[in-house]
Structure formats: C-alpha cells, structure tokens
N, C-alpha and C positions, 0 to 999 in steps of 0.2 A: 513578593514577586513570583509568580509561578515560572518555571527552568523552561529555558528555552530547547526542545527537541531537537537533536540532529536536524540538516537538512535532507532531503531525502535520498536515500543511498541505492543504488541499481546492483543487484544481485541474479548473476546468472544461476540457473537450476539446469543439474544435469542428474536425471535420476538415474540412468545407467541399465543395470544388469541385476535379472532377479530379483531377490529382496530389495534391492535399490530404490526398484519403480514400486514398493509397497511402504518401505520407509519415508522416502522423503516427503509424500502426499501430507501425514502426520504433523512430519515436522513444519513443513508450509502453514498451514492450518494454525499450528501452533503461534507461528510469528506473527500471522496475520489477526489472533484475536488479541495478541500483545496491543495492538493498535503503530505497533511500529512504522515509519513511515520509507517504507521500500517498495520497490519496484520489482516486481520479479518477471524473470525471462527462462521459459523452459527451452533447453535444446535436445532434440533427439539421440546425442551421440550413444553408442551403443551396438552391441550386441544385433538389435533388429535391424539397424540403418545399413550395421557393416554387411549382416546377410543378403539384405535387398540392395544396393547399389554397391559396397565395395569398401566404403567412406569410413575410414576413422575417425580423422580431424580434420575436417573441411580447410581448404588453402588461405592462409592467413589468421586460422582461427585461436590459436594463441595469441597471435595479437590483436585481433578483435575482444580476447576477453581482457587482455590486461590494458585495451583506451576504451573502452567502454561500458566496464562493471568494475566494483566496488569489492567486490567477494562474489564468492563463487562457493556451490553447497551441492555438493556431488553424494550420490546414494553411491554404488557400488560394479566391479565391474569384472564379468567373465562370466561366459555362458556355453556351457561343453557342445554346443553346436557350431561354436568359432573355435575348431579343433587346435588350431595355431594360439589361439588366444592374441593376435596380433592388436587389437583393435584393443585391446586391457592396455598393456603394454605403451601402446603407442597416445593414448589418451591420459592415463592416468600419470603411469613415469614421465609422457610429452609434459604434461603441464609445469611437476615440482621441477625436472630436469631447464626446459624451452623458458620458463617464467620464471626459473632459480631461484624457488621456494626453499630455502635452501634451509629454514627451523621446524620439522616435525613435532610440533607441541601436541604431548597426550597427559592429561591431567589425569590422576590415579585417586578418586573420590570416592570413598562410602556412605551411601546416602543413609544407609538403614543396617543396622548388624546383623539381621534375617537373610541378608544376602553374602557373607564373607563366610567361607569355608571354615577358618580358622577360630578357635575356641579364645573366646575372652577379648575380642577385638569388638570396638563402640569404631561410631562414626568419626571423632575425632583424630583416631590411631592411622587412618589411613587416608592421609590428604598430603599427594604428593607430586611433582611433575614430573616425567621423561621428555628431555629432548634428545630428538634424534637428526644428526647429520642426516640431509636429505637427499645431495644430489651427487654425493659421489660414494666411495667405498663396491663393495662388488656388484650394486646394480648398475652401474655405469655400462656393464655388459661385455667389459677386457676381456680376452682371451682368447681360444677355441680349441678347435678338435684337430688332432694328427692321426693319420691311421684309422678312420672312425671306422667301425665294425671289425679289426683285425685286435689278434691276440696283443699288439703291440700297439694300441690305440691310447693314443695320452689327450686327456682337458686340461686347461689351465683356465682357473677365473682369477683374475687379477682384482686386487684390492686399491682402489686408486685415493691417496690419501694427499690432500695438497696444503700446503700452509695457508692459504686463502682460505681453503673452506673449513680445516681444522681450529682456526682461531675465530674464526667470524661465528660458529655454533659453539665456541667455549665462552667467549664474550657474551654471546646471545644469553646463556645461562647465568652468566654470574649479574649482566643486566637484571634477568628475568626475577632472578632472588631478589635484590635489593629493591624493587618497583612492587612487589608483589606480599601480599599477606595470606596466609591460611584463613580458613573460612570462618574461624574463632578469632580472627583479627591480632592475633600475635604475628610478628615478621618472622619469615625466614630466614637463615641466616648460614645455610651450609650448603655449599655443591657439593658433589659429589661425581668425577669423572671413572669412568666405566671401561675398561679394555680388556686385553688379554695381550700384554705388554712383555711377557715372560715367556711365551711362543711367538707372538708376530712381531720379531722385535725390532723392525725397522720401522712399519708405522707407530709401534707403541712408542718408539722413541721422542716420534715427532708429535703424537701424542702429549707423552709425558711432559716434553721440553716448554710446548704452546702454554700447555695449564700450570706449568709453572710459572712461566714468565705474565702470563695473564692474570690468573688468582693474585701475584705480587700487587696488583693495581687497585684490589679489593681487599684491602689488609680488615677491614668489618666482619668479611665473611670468611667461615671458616672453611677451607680444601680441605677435600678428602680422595682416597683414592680404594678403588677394588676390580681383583678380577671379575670377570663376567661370571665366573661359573662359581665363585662365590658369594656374589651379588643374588643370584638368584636362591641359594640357598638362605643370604641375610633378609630377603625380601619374603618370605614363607614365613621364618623364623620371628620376625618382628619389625613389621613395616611403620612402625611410631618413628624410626630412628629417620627417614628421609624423608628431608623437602626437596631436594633440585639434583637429578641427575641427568647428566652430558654425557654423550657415549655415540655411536660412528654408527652408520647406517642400519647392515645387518642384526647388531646386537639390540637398538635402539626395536626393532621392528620385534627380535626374541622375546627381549622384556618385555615388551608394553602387551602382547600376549598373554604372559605369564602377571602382570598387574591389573589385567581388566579381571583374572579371576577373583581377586582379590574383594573388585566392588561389586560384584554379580554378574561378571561373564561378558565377551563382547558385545554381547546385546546393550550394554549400558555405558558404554564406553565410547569417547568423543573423542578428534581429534582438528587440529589447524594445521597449514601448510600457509607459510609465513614467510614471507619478505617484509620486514620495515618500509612502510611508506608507499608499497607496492600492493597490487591486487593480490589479494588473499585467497586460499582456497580451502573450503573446511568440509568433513568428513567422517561419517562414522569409520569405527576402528575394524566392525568387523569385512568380511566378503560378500560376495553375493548369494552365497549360500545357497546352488541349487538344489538339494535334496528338497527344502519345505519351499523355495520362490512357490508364490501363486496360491497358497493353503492360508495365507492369512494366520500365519502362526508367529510370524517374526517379531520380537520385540523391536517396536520402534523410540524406547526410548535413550538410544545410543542418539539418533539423528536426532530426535529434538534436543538433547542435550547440548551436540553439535549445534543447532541453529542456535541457540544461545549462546555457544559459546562465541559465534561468528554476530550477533548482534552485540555483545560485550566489546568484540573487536572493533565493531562500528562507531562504539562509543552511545549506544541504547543498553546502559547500566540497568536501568529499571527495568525495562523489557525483560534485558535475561534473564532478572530475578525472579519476576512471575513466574517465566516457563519453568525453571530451577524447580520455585518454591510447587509448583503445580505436580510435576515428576515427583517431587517427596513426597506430597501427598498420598498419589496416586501410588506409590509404593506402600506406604504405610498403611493403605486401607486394602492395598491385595487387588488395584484396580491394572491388573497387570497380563500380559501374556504367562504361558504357564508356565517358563524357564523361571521365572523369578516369583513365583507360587501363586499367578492367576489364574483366570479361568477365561479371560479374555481374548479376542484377537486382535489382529495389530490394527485393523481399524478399531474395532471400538474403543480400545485402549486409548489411540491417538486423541478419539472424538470424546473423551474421558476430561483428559487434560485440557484440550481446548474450551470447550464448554466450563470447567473450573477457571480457567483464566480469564474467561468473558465473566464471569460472576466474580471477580475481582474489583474490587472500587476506584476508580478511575483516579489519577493523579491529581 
C-alpha cells in the first residue's frame, strides 16, 4: 500500500529583513522540490512596508495567521534604517508573545566534523536540544528608566517568571525527551534544566521547585541541574554528555548562540516557535545581518534546515528527510557558502540542494 500524504498544509512566508529576503527563497525552493503538498503565502511585513506606510502588523494579523495557516517560516528581522527597530520587536516578539509560542525549539546538530571548532568531535558527539521559555522572562519588557540622563538615573528590567509558563516549558521538555530519539536511533533519556539559581534566587526557586516536582512524574528520565555560566563552559568542554536542556528565556537565547558554533555557526542553525496543537512559527536562528544582506554571501542552510524542520512538524517525515539528507550532502562536497569552506553563494548554494532533491527517487 503506498502511505498516504498529509493533506495539504497552508504555510505563511514572511521573509522579513536583510539576509531574510535571501534566505527564505532557498528554503522555499527547497520544500517545493520535496514535492510536499503546501500552500505557500508570502507577506511583505518588514523593514520596507514599515518605511513606506508605517505598518508593522497589519489589524488582526496575528489572528489571521493563527485561523488560517498551518505554520509559518519567517527569514529575519531589523534593518538600521528602522532606527527604533519597532517593527523587529513588534512582529517578531508580537507573534511568540500574541500567539504564546510559548516552546523555543533549537536542535544543536553536527552534520559534518569539518565544521565543529572543537578537536576530536564526530557528528554523533553533538546532537542535542535547547529549549527555551519563550514568552516571558526579561523580554516581556518590565521595567524602566528614572532620572534618565541625570547622574542619578536608575533602569530596572524586570525578569517575569510565572508558574504557568515555568512548568508548561519544563513539561514541554521532559515530553520532548521521551517522544524523541537522537539521529542514531537510540532514546534520550536526560534533561537537563539551566539557571542561575544561586544569584537570582527567587525565580531560581520557582525554577528549582517546578522541575522537581515535574521530573518526579518522569521517574525514566533522568534530571539534571547546572548553572548557566557553567553550562557553557560543559558545552565547549564536551557536548556528547547532552540531550535535552530547559532553561528561561535570556539564557535559552545565550546558549543556543553559543551551540550553533558548535555545528558551523548560525548560518546552520534552525529553530521552531511552538504551541501544541496551535499554528507554529519556524525560523532560522541567526539575524538579518546587515553588513553582507544583498551580497549573496549568506548561508542559507540555517533556513532550509528550518523548513524541514517546520515540514517534520507537519507531519512530511520524508520530505524533511530529503532536504536533511541533501544539506549533508551539500556540506560534504564543499557545495556551500564560504563560512563553512565553499565557494558558493547563497543562491547557487540553495539551487545546489534543490536540484539534488529533485534527482532524488520518488516515493
């Protein structure tokens, strides 16, 4: 009996800012020589719209995307000619904040050991996940200014930490382990929660307290605990020892920085913004990077990793695989931008992979 295909899924595209509008084209490309069966819908928001009329997020437009798309595949966003950068802000944070995306999934993958800084690390050593509390902690935006320009001028950024949202991304994860295998097919079997509970010790408590009481429920898997600051030095030191780490906004956003070097730098590095049951929104990890937007230098294989990773979510298993297995390829033969030692650009790169996924054998 040949499998029956998803039905067909509607997927917003918002290329955004910069590198955005050069990334996502690839990735598009990409999905569409999978033979996937989606519907794509480009929307202008951005950097240009907001300079020409004003417009961040058109009236209604969060909920336009979450009743009538399936996911959503955003390139990037901030362009030094929106001095305010309001229109980043108000798009980007609107979405995970207004649509309470509330699971930052960034999967930490080495496709190739040519790309890991580190001496004596294979591709197996480093496959691993951060999630990161999404919609609250110090982007919530608490605080402000007293005194501003005077010798007596005090900020306050307030860190907002709720038991709602601290145990729903602690759950998320220990779910996430038990559902989930390494790419060699052995199970995961440890989380690992992330703070800095020994200076901020009112959230760390509530921290502490949630994943204790939550881990209790997953007596399989085994809890772990580390500070941030030396979490990052265990994650240099020898990234084999993690599968699944939880950890609160800012920190979640530090790390996964500090883990894309791991696999060859943001350019390769994907991410999801996740609600259960809800419209998804998926995402490369890096910015919009204005120094090179516009040069055709940008690795686009962050985004297409991203759009596989957002058709896996779809439930087009095989799809993601192509594009996967195509990106390894394409690594492996040096069909790459020159961050990760090609000689390409991010189109021809893009039109690399898709042209090997069309020469792929059909199901």
């Amino acid at each position: 009996m040949v499998p029956q295909k998803p039905p067909t899924k509607r997927i917003a595209v918002i290329p955004g800012d910069g590198i955005g509008k050069e990334v996502i084209p690839p990735a598009v490309k990409a999905m569409q020589a999978t033979g996937a069966t989606v519907k794509l819908t480009e929307f202008d928001w951005g950097a240009d719209r907001y300079l020409r009329d004003g417009t961040t997020v058109p009236t209604d437009g969060f909920a336009m995307l979450a009743r009538d798309f399936d996911a959503i595949l955003v390139g990037a966003f901030g362009d030094p000619r929106a001095k305010t950068n309001i229109h980043a802000k108000e798009i980007l944070l609107g979405m995970r904040f207004k649509m309470d995306l509330y699971a930052n999934v960034r999967p930490v993958r080495l496709l190739d050991a040519a790309l890991c800084p580190l001496k004596g690390i294979e591709p197996r050593d480093v496959d691993f996940v951060v999630l990161r509390e999404n919609t609250e902690g110090v982007y919530t935006d608490a605080g402000g200014v007293f005194k501003q320009g005077t010798p007596d001028e005090i900020a306050t950024q307030e860190d907002i930490n709720t038991r709602k949202g601290v145990e729903r991304i602690i759950r998320y994860a220990f779910e996430y382990c038990r559902r989930h295998k390494k790419l060699d097919g052995s199970p995961r079997n440890k989380v690992l929660m992330c703070d800095k509970s020994n200076a901020m010790t009112h959230a760390g408590s509530l921290w502490q307290r949630t994943f204790k009481e939550v881990g209790g429920e997953y007596p399989e898997i085994t809890a772990q605990h580390a500070y941030v600051d030396a979490l990052c030095m265990q994650m240099v030191r020898d990234p084999r020892q993690f599968d699944v780490i939880v950890t609160n906004n800012m920190f979640g956003d530090i790390l996964t920085d500090l883990a894309a070097a791991l696999q060859g730098g943001l350019g390769m590095a994907a991410s999801g913004n996740i609600h259960p049951g809800r419209t998804s929104m998926f995402e490369p990890v890096h910015g919009s990077a204005p120094p090179i937007a516009g040069k055709n230098l940008a690795n686009p294989f962050g985004a297409i990793l991203t759009a596989a990773m957002m058709l896996r979510h779809l439930e087009f298993a095989t799809e993601a695989d192509k594009i996967e297995a195509a990106v390894l390829e394409a690594v492996r033969e040096k069909k790459t931008t020159p961050d990760i030692g090609g000689t390409l650009g991010t189109r021809e790169a893009g039109e690399w992979v898709a042209l090997l996924i069309q020469s792929q054998p059909s199901e």
